[in-house]
N, C-alpha and C positions, 0 to 999 in steps of 0.2 A: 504494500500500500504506500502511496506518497507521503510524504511527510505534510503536516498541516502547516510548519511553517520554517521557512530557509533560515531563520532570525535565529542565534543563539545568544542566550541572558546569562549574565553570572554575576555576582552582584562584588562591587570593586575590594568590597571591605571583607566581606566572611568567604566569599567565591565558593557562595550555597544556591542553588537551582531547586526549582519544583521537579524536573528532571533528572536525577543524576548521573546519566548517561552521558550528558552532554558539559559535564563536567569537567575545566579546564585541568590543567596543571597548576599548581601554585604558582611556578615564574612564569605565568603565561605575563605576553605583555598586552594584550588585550582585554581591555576595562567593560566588561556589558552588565547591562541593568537587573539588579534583586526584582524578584516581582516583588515584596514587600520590605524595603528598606527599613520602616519604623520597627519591625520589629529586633534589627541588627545594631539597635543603639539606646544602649551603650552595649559596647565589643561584648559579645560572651567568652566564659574564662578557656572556655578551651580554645576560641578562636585566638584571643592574646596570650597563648603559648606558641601558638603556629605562625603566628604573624606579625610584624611589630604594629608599636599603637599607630594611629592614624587621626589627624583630627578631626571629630565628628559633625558631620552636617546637621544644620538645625532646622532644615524642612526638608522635602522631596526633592523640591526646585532644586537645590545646593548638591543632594547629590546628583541629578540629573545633569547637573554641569559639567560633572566629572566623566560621564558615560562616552564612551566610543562603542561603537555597533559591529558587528562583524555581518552583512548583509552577503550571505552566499547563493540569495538570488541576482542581487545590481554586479557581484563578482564574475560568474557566468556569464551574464550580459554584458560585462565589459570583455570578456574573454573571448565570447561571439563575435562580437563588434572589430577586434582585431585581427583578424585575419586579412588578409593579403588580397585577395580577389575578392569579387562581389562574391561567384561562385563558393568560394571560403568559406567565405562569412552566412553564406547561405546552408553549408554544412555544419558551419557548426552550429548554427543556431537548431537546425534539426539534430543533432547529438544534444544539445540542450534541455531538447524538449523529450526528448527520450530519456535522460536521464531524470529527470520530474514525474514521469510515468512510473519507472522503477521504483523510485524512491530515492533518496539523497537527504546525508544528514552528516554534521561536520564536528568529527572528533579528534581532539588530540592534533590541529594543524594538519588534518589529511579530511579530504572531499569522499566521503562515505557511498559507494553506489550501494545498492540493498539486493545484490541478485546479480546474474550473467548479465553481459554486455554483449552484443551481437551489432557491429557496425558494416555498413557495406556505402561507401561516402568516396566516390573516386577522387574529391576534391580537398579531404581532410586532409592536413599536412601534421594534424599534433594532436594530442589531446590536453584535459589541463592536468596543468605540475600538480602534484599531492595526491595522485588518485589509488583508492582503496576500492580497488574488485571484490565481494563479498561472492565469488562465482567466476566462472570462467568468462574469460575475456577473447573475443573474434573480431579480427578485422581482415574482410573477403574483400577481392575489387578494390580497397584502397590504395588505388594506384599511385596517388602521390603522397603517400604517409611519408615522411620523410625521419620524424624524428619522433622515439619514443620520451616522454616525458620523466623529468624530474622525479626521483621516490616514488616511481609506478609499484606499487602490491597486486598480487591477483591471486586472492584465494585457492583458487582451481587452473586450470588451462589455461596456456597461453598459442592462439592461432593466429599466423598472416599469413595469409597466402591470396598470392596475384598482385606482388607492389615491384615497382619499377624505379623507386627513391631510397629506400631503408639500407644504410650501409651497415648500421653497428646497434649495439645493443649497451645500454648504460653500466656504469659495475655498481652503481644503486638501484639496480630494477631486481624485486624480489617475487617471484613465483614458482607457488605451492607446489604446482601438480608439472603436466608435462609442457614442455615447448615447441612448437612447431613454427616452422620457415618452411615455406612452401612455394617453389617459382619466384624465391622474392631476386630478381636477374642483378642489384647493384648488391645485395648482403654480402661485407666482406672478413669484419671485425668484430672477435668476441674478445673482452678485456681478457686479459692475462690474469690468470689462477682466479679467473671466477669459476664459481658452482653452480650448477644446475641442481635443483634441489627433488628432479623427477626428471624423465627420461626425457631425451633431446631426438629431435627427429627435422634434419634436414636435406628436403627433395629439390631437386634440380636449380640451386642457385649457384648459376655458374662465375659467379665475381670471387666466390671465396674458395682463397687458393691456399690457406694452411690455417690451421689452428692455433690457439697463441702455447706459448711456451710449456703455460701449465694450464691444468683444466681438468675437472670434473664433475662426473653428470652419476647424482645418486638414481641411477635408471638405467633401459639400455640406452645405448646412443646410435641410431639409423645415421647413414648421411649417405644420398644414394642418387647416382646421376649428379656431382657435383663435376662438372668436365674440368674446371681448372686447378680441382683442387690437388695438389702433390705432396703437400709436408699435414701429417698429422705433427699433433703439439712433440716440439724439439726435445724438453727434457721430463717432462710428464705428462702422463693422460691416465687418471684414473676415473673406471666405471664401472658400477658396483652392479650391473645388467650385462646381457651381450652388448656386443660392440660387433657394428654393419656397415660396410665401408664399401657396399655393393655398385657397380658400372661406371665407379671415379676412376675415367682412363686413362688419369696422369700420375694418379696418388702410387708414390715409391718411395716415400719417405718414413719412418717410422721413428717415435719419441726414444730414449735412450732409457726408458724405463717406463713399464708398463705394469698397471693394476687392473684387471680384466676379472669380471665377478663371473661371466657367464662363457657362453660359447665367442668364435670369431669368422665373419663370413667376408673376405676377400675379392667374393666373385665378380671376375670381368675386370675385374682390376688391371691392366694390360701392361702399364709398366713396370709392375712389380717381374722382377726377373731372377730375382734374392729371395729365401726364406729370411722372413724379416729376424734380427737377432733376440729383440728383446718378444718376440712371439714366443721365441725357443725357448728362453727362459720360463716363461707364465706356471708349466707344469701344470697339472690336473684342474679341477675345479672344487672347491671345499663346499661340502654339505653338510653341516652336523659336524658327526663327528668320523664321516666316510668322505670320500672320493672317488671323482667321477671324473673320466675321460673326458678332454674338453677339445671338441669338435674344430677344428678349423676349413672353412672349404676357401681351398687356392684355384679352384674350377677357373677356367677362362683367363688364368693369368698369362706372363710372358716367362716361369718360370721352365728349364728346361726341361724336355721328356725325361732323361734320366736321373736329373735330379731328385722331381716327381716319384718316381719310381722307390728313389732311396729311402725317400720321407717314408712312405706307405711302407713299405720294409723293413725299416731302421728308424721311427718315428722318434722324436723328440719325447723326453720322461712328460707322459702324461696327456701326452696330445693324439687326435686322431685324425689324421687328415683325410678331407677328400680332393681328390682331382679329376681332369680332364676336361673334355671340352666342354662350355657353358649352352644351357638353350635359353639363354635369358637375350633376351634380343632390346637394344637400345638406338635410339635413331641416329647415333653416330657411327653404325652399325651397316655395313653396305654388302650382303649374299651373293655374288658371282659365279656365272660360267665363264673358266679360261678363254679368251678371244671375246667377251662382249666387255670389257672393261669401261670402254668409253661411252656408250650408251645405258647401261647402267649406275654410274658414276656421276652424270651428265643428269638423270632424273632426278637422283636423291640432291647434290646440290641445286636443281632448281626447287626444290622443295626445301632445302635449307641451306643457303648459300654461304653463311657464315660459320658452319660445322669442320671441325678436324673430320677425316675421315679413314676409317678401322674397316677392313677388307677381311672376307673372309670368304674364303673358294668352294665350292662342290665340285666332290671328286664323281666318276663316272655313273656311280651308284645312286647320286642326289643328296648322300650324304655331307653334310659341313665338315670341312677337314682345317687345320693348322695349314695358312698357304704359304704365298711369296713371304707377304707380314708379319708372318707367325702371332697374326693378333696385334702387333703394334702400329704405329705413326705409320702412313701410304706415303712412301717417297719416289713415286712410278710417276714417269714420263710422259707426253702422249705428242701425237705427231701433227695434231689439229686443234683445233679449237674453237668454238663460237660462243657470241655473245651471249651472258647470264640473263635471262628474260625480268628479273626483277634488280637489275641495275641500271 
């Protein structure tokens, strides 16, 4: 239900409420109105152990001189009002008005929603600083969300997905449950040894090309179709779930130490060419007070047949690998007969003309074989050329 009023009262001398929900801190430095001042004077004794003395108004009027308001409806409406474009200001005034729907109430210097938050605003660029998600938090189609706000909370989820401005993420934004990035094409920056306090799940944002140094996600962590990404975090990644690093066709780099709670899936990973070292290390997975084989699949990598072969043979204390060839098919992903290269090649970049492109041959039988690429980077020639119909 909405709250009946945006206005919070405290009254400057005893900072006692009809509500006490809405109850400051002691150092707040905002002064708002007792609904009944006369009965706070003279000070009572427990209030003049908490408080130093103050001297006492001798009518309403006198303390009402002293009053400041904190209005977190005219704050919103100023916050509407500034935005950038008409279009902006026309968004956010409709997040305004949604949030009055839900509910909103102002505790503790943070803007209280009362429930999930579901935004879909191509034109929002921000939300406002202090906000407390009592629920999970969605923003779809926010194509120009640019910037996560000041001491964002979000009780539950955290979703964006389909933004075309979001590069970073604050290291004061705290949320409960999971996080998702999804298509966000500029996301590139997550602060160094933050935590994810639930599982991280990041699909196809190809701006982000490594992880920061240190980093951990109390969940698993997805990150899948990231195409530029290469360096997981350099000296630590701990995560207390599996850990999925599934069709990132450049990632070959791996942290110098590794905390891996669950299993490890590799697959399509193409320039992985090395069993990563600190993988070796991990050993089993602890359950209780048993162990359990902990699964790696290197399927679809660039690592050799025979090495492959040793793993499976010779495996690593604790680990179980699987390999060979992937059927996980991703659009940087191009299926060829020997001799049609060029016409082939030719389709898929006019359907996606800015893609690296990963070659992979059928042999006589139809089957997908390891070709010229062995699965990695196309550095193949061609004798012709015409123009890209979408340049």
């Amino acid at each position: 239900m909405p709250s009946s009023s945006s206005r919070v009262y405290y009254c400057p001398t005893c900072y006692r409420v009809d509500n006490p929900g809405r109850v400051p801190s002691a150092n707040s430095s905002r002064r708002i109105e007792c609904l009944n001042p006369a009965r706070h004077f003279p000070t009572s004794r427990a209030t003049s152990q908490a408080l130093p003395m103050r001297s006492t108004p001798t009518s309403r009027a006198a303390a009402m001189a002293e009053i400041e308001v904190f209005d977190l409806d005219q704050h919103l409406e100023d916050w509407a009002n500034a935005g950038g474009s008409e279009r902006e200001k026309s968004n956010r005034h409709t997040l305004v008005k949604g949030l009055n729907q839900i509910g909103i109430d102002y505790e503790k210097d943070m803007i209280v929603v009362n429930g999930p938050l579901s935004i879909d605003l191509p034109a929002l660029k921000t939300l406002p600083d202090n906000l407390h998600i009592k629920g999970d938090l969605s923003l779809t189609n926010c194509t120009d969300f640019e910037k996560i706000p000041k001491n964002l909370k979000v009780d539950g989820d955290l979703k964006i997905n389909f933004n075309d401005k979001l590069k970073e993420i604050p290291k004061d934004m705290n949320v409960a449950g999971k996080v998702t990035f999804s298509h966000c094409r500029r996301f590139e920056t997550i602060p160094n040894k933050y935590t994810f306090n639930g599982p991280l799940f990041v699909l196809k944002c190809n701006n982000l090309k490594e992880l920061p140094e240190k980093m951990t996600v109390k969940g698993y962590c997805s990150i899948i179709e990231c195409m530029q990404l290469t360096h997981l975090s350099k000296k630590e990644l701990t995560v207390e779930g599996d850990l999925h690093t599934m069709d990132c066709l450049r990632l070959a780099n791996f942290p110098e130490k590794m905390n891996i709670g669950g299993d490890i899936n590799l697959e399509n990973c193409r320039a992985i060419q090395v069993f990563p070292e600190s993988i070796k290390k991990l050993g089993p997975v602890p359950e209780g007070k048993q162990l359990f084989a902990r699964q790696v699949n290197i399927k679809g990598t660039n690592i050799p047949f025979r090495e492959e072969q040793r793993l499976v043979n010779n495996p690593p204390y604790g680990l179980k690998l699987l390999v060979g060839i992937s059927d996980r098919k991703v659009d940087a992903t191009v299926v060829m007969n020997d001799g049609e290269e060029f016409d082939t090649i030719l389709a898929h970049l006019d359907r996606f003309p800015k893609d690296d492109i990963f070659i992979q041959y059928k042999d006589h039988k139809g089957q997908v074989v390891k070709g010229i690429d062995a699965g990695g980077l196309s550095r193949q020639a061609f004798s012709r050329a015409v123009p890209c119909s979408k340049c």
